[in-house]
Backbone as CSV, one residue per row, in Angstrom:
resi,resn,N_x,N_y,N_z,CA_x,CA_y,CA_z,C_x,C_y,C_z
1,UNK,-15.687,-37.683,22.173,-14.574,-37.042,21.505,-14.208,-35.766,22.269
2,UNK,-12.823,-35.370,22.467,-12.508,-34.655,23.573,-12.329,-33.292,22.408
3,UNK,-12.900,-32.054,22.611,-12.323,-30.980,21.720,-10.757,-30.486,21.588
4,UNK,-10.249,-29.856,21.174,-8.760,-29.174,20.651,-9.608,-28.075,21.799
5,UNK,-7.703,-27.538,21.981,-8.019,-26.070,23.010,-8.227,-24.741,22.149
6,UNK,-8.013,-25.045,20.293,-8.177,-24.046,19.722,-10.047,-24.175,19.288
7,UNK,-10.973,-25.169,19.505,-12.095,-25.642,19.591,-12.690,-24.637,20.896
8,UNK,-12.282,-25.299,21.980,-12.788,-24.928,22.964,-12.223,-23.203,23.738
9,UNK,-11.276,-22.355,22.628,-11.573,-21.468,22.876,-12.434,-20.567,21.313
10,UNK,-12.969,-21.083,21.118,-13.630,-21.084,19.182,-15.261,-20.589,20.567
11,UNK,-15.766,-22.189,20.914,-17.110,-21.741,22.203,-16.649,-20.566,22.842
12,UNK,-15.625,-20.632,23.791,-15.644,-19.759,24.865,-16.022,-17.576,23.744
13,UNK,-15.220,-18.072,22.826,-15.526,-16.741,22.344,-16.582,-16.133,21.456
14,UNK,-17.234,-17.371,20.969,-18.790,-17.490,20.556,-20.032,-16.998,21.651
15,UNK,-19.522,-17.769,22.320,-20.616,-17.561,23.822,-20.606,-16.084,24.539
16,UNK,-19.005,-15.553,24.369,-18.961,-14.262,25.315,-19.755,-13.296,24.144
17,UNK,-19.189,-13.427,22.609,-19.865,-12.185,21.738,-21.436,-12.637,21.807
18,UNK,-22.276,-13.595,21.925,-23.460,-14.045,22.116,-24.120,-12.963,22.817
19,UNK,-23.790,-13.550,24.153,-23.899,-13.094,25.683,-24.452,-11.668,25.274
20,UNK,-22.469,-11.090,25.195,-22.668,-9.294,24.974,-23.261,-9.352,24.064
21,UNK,-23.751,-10.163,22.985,-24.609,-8.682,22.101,-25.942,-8.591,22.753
22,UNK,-26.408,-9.860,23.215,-28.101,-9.599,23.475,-27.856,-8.814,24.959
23,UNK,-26.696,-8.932,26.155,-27.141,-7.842,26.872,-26.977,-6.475,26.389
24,UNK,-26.333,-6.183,25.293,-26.435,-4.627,24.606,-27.693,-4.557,24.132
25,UNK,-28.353,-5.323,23.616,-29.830,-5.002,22.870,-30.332,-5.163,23.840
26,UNK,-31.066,-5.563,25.201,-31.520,-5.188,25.801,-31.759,-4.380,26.724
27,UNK,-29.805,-3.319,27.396,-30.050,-2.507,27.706,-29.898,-1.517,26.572
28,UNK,-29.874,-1.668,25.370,-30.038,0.147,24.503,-30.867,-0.313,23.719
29,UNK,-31.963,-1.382,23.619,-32.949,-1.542,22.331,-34.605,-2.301,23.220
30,UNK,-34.109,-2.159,24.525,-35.680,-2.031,25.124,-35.777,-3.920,25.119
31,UNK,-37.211,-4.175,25.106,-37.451,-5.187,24.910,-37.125,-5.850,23.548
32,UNK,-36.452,-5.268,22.759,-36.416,-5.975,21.185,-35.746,-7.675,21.745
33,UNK,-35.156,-7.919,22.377,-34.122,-9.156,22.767,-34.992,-10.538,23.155
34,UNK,-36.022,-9.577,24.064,-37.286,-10.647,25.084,-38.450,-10.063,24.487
35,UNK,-39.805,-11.433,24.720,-40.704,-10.166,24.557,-41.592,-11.198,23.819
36,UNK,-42.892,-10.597,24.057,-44.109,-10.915,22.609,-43.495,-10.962,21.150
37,UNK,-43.113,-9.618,20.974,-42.469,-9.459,19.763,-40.646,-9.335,19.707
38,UNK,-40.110,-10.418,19.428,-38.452,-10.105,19.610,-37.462,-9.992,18.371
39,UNK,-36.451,-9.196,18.072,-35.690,-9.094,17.433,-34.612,-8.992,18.267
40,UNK,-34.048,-10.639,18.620,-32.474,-10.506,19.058,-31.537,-10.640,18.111
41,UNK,-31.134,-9.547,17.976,-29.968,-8.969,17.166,-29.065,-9.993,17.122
42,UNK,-28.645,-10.498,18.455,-27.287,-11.552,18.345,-27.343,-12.959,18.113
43,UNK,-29.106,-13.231,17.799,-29.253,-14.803,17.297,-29.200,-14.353,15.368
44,UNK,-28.295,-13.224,14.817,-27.647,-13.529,14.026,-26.245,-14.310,13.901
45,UNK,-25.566,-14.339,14.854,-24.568,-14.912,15.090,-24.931,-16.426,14.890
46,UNK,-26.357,-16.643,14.592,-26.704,-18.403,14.603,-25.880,-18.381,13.383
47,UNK,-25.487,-17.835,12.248,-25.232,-17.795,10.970,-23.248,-18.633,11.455
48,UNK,-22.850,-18.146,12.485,-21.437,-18.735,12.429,-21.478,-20.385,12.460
49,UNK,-22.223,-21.190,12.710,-22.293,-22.373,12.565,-22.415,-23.113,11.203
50,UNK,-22.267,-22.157,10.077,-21.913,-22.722,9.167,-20.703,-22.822,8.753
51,UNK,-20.191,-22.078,9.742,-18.781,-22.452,9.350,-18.101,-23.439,10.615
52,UNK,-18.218,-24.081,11.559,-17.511,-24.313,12.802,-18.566,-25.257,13.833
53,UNK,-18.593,-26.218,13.724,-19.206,-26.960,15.023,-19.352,-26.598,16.347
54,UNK,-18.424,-25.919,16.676,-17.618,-24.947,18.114,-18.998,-24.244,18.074
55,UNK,-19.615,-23.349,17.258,-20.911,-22.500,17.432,-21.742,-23.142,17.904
56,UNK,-22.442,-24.458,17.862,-23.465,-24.920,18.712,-23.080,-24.900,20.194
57,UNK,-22.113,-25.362,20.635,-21.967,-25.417,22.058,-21.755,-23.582,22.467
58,UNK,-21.073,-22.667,21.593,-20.713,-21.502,21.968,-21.919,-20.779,21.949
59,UNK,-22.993,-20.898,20.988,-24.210,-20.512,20.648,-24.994,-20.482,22.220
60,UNK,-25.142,-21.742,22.799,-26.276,-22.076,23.537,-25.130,-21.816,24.376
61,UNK,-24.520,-21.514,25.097,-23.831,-21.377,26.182,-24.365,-19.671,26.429
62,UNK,-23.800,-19.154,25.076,-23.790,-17.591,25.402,-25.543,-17.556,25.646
63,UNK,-26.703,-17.927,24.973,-27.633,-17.821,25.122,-28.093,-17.988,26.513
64,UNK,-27.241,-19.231,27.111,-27.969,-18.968,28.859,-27.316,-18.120,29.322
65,UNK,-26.395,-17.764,29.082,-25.721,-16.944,30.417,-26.378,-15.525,29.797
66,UNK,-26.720,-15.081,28.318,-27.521,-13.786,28.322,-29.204,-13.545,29.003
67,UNK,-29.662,-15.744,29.120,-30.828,-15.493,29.456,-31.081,-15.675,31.530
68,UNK,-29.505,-16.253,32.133,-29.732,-15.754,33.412,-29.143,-14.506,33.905
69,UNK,-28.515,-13.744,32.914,-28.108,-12.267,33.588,-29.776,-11.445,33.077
70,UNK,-30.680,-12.099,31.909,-31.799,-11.612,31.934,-32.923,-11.421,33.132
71,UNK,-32.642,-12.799,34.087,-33.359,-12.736,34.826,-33.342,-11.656,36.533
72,UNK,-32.115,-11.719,35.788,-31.698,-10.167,36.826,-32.384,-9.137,36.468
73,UNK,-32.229,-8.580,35.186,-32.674,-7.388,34.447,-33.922,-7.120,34.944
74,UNK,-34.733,-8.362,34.443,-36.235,-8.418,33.943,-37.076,-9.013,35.357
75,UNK,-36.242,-9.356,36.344,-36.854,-9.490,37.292,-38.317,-10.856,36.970
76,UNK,-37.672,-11.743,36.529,-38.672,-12.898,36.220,-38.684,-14.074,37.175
77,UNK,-37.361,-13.696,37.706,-37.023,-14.422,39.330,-36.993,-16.241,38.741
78,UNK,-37.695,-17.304,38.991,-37.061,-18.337,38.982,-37.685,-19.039,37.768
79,UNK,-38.941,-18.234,37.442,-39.798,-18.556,35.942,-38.717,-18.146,35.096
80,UNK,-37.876,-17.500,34.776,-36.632,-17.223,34.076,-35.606,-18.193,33.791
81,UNK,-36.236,-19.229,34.388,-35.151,-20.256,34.063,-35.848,-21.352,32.956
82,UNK,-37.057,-20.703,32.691,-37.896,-21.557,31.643,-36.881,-21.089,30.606
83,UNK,-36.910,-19.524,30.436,-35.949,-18.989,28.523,-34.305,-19.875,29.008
84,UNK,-33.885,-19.914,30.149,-32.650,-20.295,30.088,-32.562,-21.595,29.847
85,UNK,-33.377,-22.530,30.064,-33.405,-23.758,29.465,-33.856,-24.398,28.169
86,UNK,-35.306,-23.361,27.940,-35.973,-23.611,26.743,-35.452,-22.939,25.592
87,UNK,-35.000,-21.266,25.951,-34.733,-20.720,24.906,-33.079,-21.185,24.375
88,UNK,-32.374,-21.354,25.448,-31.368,-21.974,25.376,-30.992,-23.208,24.583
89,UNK,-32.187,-24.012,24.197,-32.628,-25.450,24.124,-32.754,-25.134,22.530
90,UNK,-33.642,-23.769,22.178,-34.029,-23.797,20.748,-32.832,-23.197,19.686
91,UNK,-31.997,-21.987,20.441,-30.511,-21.866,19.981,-29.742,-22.919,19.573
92,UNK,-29.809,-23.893,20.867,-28.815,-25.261,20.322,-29.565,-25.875,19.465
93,UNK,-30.647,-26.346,18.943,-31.255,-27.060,18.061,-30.855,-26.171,16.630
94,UNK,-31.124,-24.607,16.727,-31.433,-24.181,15.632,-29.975,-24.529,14.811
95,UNK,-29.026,-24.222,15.635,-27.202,-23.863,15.731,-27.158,-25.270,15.339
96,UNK,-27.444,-26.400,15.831,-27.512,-27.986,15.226,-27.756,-28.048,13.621
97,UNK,-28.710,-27.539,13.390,-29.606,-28.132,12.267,-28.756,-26.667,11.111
98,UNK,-28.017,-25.751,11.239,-27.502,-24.773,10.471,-25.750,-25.416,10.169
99,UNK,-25.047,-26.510,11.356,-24.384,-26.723,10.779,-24.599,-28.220,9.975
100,UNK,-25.316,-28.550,9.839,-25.672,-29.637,9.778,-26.079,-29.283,8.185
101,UNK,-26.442,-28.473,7.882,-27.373,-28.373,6.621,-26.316,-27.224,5.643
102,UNK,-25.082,-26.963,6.152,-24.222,-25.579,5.839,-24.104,-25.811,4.089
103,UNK,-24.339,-26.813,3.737,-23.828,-26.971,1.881,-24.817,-25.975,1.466
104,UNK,-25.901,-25.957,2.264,-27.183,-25.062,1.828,-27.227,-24.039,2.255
105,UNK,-26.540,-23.221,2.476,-26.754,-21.792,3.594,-28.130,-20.987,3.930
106,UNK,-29.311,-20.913,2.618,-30.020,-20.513,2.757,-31.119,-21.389,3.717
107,UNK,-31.285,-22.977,3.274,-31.947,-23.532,3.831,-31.126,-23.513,5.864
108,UNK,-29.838,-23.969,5.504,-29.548,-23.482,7.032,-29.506,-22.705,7.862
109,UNK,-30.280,-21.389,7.694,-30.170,-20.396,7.735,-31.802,-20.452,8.812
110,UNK,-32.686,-21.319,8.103,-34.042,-21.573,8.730,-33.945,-22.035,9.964
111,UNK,-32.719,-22.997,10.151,-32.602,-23.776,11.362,-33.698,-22.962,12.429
112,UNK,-32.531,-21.553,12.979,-33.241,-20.837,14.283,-34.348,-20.312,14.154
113,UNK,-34.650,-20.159,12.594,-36.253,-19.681,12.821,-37.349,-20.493,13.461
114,UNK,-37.235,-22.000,12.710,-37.996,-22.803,12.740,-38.067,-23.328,14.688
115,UNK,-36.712,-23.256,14.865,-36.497,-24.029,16.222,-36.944,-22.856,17.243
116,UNK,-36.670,-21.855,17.439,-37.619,-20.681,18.201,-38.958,-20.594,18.069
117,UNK,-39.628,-20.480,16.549,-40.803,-20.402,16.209,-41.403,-21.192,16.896
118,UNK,-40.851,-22.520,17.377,-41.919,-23.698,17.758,-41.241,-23.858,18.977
119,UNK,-40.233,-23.123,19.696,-40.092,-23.625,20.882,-40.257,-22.549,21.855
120,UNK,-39.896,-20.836,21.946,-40.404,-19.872,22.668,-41.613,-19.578,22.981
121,UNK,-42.694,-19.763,22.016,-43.865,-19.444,22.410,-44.814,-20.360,23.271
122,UNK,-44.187,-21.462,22.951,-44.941,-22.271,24.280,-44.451,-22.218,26.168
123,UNK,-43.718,-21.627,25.899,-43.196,-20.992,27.697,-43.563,-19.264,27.805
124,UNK,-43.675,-18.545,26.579,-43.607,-17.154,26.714,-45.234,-16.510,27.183
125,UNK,-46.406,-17.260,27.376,-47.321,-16.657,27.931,-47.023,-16.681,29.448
126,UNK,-46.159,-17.666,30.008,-46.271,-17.435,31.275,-45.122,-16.771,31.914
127,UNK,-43.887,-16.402,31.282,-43.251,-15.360,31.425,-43.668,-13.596,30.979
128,UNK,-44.692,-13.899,30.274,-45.205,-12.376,29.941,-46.452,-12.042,31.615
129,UNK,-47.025,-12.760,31.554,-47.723,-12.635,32.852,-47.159,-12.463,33.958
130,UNK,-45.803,-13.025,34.015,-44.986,-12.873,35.320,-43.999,-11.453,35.310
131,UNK,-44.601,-11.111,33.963,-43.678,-9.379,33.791,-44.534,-8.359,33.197
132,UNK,-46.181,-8.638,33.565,-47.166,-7.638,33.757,-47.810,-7.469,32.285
133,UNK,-47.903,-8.497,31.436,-48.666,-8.754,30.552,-50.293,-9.548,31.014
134,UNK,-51.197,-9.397,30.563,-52.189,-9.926,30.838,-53.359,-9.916,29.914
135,UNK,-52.879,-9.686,28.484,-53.255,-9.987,26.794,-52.380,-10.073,26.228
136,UNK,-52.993,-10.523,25.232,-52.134,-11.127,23.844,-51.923,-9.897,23.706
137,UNK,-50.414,-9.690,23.375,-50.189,-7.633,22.465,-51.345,-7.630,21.187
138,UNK,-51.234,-6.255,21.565,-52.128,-5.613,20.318,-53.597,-6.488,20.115
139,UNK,-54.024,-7.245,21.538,-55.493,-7.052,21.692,-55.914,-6.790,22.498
140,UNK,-57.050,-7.719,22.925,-57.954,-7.628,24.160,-58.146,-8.701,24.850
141,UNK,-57.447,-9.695,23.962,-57.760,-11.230,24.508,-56.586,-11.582,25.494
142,UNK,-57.286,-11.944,27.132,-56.949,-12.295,28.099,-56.412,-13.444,27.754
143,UNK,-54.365,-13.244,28.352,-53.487,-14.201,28.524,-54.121,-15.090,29.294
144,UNK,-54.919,-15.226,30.465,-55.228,-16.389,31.005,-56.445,-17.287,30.306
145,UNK,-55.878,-18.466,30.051,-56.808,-19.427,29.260,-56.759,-19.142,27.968
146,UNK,-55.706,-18.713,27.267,-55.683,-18.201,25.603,-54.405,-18.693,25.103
147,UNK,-54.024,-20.111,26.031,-52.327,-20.523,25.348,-52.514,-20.686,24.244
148,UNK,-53.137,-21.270,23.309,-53.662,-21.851,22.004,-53.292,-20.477,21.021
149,UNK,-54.273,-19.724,21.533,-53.934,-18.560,20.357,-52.731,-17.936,20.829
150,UNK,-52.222,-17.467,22.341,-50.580,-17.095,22.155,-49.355,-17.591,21.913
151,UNK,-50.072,-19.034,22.079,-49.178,-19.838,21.071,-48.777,-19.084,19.563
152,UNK,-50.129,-19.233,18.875,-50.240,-19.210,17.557,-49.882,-17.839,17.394
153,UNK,-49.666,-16.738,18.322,-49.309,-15.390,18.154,-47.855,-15.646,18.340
154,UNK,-47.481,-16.127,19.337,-45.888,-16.346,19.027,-45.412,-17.062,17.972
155,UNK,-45.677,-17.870,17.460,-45.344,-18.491,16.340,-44.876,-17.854,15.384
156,UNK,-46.218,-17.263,14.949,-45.944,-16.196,14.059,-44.788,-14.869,14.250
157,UNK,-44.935,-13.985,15.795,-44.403,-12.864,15.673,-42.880,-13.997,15.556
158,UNK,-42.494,-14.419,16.487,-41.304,-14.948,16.933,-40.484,-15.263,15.499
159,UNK,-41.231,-16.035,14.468,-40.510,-16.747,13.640,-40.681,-15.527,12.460
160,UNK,-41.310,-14.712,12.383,-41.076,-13.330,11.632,-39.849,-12.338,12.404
161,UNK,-39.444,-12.150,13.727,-38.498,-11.807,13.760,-37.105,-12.756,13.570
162,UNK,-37.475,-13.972,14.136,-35.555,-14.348,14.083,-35.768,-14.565,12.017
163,UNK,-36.841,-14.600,11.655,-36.336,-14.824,10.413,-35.717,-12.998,9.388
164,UNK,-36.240,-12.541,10.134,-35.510,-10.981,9.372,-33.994,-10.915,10.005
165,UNK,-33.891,-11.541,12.047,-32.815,-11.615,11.666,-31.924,-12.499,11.202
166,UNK,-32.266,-13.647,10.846,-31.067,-14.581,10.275,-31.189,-14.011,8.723
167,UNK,-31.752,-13.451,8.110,-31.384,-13.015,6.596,-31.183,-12.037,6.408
168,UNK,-31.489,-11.169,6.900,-31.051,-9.615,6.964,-29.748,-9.148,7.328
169,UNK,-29.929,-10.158,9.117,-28.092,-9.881,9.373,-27.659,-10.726,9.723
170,UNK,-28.314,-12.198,9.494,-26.942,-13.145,10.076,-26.358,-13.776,8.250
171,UNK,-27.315,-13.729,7.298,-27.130,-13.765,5.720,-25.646,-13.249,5.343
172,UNK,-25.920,-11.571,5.378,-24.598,-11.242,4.997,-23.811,-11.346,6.024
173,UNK,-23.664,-11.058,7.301,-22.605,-11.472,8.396,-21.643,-12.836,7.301
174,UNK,-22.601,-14.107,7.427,-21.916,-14.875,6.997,-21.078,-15.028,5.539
175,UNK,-21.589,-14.444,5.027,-20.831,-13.913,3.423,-20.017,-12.881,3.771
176,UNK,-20.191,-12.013,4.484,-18.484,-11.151,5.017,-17.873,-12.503,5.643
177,UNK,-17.976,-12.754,6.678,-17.063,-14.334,7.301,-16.334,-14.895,6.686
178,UNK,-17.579,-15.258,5.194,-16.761,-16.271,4.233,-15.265,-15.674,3.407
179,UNK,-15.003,-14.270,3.779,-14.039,-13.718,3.133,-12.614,-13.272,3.929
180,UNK,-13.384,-13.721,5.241,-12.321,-13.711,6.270,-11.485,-14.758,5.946
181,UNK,-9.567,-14.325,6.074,-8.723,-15.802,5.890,-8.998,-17.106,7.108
182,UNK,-9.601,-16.122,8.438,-9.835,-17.417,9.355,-10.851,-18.098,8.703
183,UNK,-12.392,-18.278,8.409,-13.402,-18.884,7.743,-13.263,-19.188,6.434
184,UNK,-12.335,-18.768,5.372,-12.302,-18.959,4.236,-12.448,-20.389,3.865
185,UNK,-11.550,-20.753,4.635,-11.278,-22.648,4.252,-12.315,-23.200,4.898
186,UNK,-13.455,-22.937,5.489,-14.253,-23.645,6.120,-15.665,-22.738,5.312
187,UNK,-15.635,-22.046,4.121,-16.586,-21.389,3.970,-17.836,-21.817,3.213
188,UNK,-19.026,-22.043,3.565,-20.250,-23.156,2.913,-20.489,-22.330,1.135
189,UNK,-19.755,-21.181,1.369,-19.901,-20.525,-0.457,-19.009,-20.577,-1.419
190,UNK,-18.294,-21.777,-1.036,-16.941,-22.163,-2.494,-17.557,-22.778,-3.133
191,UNK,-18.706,-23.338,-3.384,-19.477,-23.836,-5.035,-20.460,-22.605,-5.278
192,UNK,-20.320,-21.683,-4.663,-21.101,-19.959,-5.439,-20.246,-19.706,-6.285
193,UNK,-19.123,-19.655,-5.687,-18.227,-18.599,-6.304,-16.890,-19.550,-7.430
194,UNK,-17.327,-20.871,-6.919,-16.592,-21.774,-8.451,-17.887,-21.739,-9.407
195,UNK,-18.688,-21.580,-8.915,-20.133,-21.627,-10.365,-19.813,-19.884,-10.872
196,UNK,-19.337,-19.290,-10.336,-19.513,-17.884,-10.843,-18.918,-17.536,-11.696
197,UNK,-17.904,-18.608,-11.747,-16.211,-18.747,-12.596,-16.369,-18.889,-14.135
């Protein structure tokens, strides 16, 4: 199925606000974006896929191109193309499964937690080593030969941050959206607000 040009500029402008927000959080918020512990601010924007199909492809687009201008930044050189494929990989899944599930907002809302939680941390011990990590944060236990538990440390930190941010700020993001006249007619909260009636 071939998209509309009002579709395919719906991605193109998903992908650029993507992009820019996580390169703003990473140059004015440090590592919050990448990292052991991450809070990317702009995988609240996973929240626009409840309104618009256009967000999965715009989603994971902006996500690589924020995760190969990362590899400039961060100097991860060609191991950097693990987040641009993988992390890239768990955006589009999460962005899948949020419009997919939109009657439910809250449950769709899990999509990116769940799909990061279980897909960053299995590439992120060997990008932390390749950017001068060499323990699990906040111990003593040597990254080499400890995938199992930095697994199980990413799991956890990873899916505790994207989950503060998809409810904290991609939650209401999308309930302001829903009041926008562009999203209105496409908004997953018209049986809230006919039950409210």
């Amino acid at each position: 199925m071939l998209m509309k040009s009002n579709e395919i500029a719906q991605v193109g402008v998903i992908a650029a606000v993507y992009a820019a927000c996580t390169l703003i959080a990473i140059l004015f918020l440090g590592s919050l974006a990448w990292g052991p512990i991450q809070f990317r601010v702009s995988e609240a924007l996973c929240a626009i896929a409840l309104f618009t199909p256009a967000a999965i492809p715009g989603l994971t687009l902006g996500c690589a191109i924020a995760n190969i201008a990362n590899i400039v930044l961060s100097g991860t050189g060609a191991l950097g193309l693990l987040d641009v494929v993988f992390g890239s990989l768990a955006t589009c899944l999460g962005a899948a499964f949020t419009w997919k599930m939109r009657r439910h907002p809250l449950v769709a809302l899990a999509g990116p937690v769940v799909a990061n939680a279980l897909i960053v941390p299995a590439y992120l011990p060997i990008l932390l080593t390749a950017t001068g990590f060499y323990t699990i944060p906040f111990t003593s236990i040597s990254l080499d030969g400890a995938w199992p538990l930095m697994y199980l440390f990413g799991v956890v930190t990873t899916g505790i941050g994207e989950a503060v941010i998809m409810y904290v700020l991609g939650y209401p993001l999308s309930k302001s959206l829903a009041r926008t006249p562009y999203f209105k007619g496409s908004s997953p909260f018209k049986r809230e607000r006919e039950a409210a009636r």
